[in-house]
C-alpha positions as CSV (number, residue, x, y, z in Angstrom):
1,X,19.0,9.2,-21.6
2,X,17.8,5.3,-21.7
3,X,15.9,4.2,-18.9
4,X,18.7,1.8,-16.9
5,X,17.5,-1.7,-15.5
6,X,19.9,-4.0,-13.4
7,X,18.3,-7.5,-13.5
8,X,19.0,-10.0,-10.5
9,X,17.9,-13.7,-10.5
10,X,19.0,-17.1,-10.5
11,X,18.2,-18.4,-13.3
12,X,19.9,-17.6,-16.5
13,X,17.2,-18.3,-18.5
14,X,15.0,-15.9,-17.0
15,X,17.8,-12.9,-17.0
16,X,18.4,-13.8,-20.4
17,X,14.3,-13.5,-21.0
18,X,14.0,-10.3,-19.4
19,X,16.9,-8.8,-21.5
20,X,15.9,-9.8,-24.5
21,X,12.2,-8.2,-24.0
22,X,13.9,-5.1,-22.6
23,X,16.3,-4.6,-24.8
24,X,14.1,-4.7,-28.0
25,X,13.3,-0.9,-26.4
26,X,15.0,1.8,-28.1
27,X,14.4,3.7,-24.4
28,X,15.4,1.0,-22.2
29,X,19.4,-0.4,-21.5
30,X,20.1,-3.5,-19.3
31,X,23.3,-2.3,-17.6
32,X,24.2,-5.3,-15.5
33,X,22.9,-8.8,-14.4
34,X,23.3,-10.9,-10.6
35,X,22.5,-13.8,-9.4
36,X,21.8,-13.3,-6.4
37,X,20.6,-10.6,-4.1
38,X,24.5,-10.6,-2.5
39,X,25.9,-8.9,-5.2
40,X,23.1,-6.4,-5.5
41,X,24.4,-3.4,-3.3
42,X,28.1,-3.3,-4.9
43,X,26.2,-3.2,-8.4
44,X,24.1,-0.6,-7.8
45,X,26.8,1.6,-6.5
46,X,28.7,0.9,-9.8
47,X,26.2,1.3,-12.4
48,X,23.4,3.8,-10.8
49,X,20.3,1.8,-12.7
50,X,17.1,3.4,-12.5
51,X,15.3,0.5,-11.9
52,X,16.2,-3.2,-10.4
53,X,14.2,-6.4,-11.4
54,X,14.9,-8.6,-8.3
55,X,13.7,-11.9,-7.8
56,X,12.3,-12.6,-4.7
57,X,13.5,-15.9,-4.2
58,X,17.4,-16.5,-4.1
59,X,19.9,-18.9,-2.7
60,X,22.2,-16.7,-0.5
61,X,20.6,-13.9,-0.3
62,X,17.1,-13.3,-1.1
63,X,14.9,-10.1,-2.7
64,X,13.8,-9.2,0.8
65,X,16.8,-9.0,2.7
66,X,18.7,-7.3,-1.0
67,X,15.9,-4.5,-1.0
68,X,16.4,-3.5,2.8
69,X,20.1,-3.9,2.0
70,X,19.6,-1.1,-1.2
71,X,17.4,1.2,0.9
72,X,19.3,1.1,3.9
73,X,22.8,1.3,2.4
74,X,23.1,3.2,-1.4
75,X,22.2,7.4,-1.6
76,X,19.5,7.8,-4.1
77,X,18.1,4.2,-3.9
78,X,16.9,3.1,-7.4
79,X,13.1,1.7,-7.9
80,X,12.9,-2.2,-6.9
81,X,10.6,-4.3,-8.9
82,X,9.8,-7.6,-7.1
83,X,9.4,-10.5,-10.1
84,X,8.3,-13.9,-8.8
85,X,6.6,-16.8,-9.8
86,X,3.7,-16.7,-7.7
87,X,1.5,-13.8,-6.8
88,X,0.2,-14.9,-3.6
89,X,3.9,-15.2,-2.6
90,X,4.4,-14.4,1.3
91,X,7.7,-13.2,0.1
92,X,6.2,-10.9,-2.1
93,X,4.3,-8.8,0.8
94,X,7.8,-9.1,2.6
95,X,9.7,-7.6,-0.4
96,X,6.4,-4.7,-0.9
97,X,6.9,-4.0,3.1
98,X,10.8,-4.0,2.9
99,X,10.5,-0.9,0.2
100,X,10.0,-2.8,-3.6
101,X,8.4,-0.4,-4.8
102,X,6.2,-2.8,-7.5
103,X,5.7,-6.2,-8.6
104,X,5.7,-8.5,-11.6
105,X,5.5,-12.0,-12.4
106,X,7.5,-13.9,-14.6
107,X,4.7,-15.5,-16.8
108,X,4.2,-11.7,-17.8
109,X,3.7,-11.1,-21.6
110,X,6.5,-9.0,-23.1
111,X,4.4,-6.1,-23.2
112,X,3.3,-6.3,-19.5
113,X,7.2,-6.9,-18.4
114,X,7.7,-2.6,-20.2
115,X,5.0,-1.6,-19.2
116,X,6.4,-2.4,-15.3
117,X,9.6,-1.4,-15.5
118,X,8.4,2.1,-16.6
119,X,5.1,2.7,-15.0
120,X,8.0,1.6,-11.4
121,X,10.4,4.3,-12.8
122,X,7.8,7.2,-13.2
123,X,7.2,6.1,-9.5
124,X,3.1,7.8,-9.8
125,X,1.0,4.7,-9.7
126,X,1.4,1.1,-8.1
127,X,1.6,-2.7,-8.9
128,X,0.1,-4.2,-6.5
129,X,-2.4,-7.0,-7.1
130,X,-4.8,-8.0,-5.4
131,X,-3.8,-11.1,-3.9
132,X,-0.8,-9.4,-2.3
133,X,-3.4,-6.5,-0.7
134,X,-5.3,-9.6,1.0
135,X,-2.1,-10.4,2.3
136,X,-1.6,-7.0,3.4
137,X,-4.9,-7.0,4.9
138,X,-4.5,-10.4,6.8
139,X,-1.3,-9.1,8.3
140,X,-3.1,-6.1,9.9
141,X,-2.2,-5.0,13.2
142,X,-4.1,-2.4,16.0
143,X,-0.6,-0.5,15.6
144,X,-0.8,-0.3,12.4
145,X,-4.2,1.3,12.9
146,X,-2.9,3.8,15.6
147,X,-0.4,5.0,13.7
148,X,-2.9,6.0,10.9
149,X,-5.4,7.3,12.9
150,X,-2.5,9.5,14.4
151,X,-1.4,10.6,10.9
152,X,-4.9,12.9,11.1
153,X,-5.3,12.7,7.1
154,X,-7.8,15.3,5.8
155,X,-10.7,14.1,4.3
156,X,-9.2,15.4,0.6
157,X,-6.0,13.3,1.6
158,X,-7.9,10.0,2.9
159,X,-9.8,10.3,-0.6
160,X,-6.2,10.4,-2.4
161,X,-5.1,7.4,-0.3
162,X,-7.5,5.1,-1.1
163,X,-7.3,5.7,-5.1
164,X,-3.9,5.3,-4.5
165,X,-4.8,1.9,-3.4
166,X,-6.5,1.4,-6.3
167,X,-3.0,1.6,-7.9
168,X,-4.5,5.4,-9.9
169,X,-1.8,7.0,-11.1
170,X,-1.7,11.3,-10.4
171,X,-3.5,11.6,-13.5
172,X,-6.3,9.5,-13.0
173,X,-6.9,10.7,-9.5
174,X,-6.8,14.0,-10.6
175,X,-9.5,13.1,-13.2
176,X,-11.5,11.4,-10.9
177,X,-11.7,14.2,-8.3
178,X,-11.6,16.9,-11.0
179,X,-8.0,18.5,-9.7
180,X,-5.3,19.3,-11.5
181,X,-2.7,17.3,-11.3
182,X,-0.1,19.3,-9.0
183,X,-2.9,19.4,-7.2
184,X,-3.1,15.9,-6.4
185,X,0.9,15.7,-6.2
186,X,0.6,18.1,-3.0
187,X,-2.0,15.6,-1.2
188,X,0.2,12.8,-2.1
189,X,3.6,14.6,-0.5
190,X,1.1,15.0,2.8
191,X,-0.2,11.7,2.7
192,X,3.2,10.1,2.9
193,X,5.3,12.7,5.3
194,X,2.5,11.9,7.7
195,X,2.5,8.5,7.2
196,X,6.4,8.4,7.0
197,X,6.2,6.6,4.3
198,X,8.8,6.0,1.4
199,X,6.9,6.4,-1.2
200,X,3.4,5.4,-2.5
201,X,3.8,1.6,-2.1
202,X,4.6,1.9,1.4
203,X,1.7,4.1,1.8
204,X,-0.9,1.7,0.5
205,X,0.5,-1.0,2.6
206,X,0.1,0.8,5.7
207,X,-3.6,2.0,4.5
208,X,-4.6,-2.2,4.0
209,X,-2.6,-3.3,7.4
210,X,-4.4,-0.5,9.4
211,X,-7.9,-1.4,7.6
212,X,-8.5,2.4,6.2
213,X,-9.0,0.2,2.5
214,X,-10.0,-3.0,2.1
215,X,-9.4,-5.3,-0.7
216,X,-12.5,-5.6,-3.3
């Protein structure tokens, strides 16, 4: 079975872009394009992509607002991958801390655009640069900090966090700590039911805003 992309942005030309470099991938099918982030919801509930490339900034309804919208609203929420012009975009935290679950931007070389779109779909490692963990950090908050401080990581788990933050995938943890790799699956599970977080992204962002990692 292809991996299934929806792609939603204003701009033709960058929809038409996007396809084309997707496309060219015997594993990969673009299964529907928007404009804008209105018509994302009733989309995804027609074509079930795996992934969605959502543009962050939209006339009517933008990527941060369309994310919550997908999350709140469809069963089995596909991957959202934020793309944008400008990686120290405030409306790229906002997307990130609404659920997007990565982020790419649209100078990206063909190559880098594949290697989002499935390294988003495996859902095990991040994209999340480091301008946006600044923002992350600037927009900490003493709650924030409470509630990880509350969450009573172990030490094994805190040490899984902040390669997570690094954006390792389970492999590379694993490799680093010298687990195995279900191993390393187990911590992440913990880390994020007692975070109550959505998945890893969500977990990062709540490890910058509370100050447990810092950006390099």
């Amino acid at each position: 079975m292809p991996l299934t992309v929806l792609l939603v942005d204003d701009e033709p030309l960058v929809r038409a872009g996007l396809r084309a470099v997707l496309e060219a991938q015997p594993d990969i099918e673009v299964v529907g394009e928007a404009a804008d982030g209105a018509a994302v919801v009733p989309l995804v509930r027609e074509l079930r992509p795996d992934v969605v490339a959502m543009d962050v900034r939209m006339p009517l309804l933008d990527g941060i607002e369309a994310t919550r919208a997908v999350l709140r609203t469809v069963d089995r929420p596909p991957k959202i991958l934020v793309v944008t012009t400008f990686e120290n975009d405030e409306y790229v935290y906002g997307a990130l801390r609404a659920g997007a679950d990565g982020f790419l931007l649209k100078r990206a070389r063909p190559a880098e655009i594949v290697h989002a779109v499935r390294l988003v779909a495996a859902g095990d490692s991040l994209l999340f640069p480091a301008a946006v963990r600044r923002l992350a950090a600037e927009y900490g908050t003493s709650a924030a900090r409470t509630a990880l401080e509350r969450a009573a990581l172990t030490e094994r788990e805190g040490e899984v966090l902040r390669r997570m933050a690094r954006g390792l995938s389970n492999a590379e943890i694993a490799a680093d700590l010298v687990v195995g790799t279900e191993t390393v699956k187990s911590h992440v599970s913990a880390v994020l039911a007692k975070l109550g977080a959505r998945d890893r992204t969500q977990a990062v962002i709540a490890a910058y805003e509370s100050g447990f990692v810092t950006p390099s």
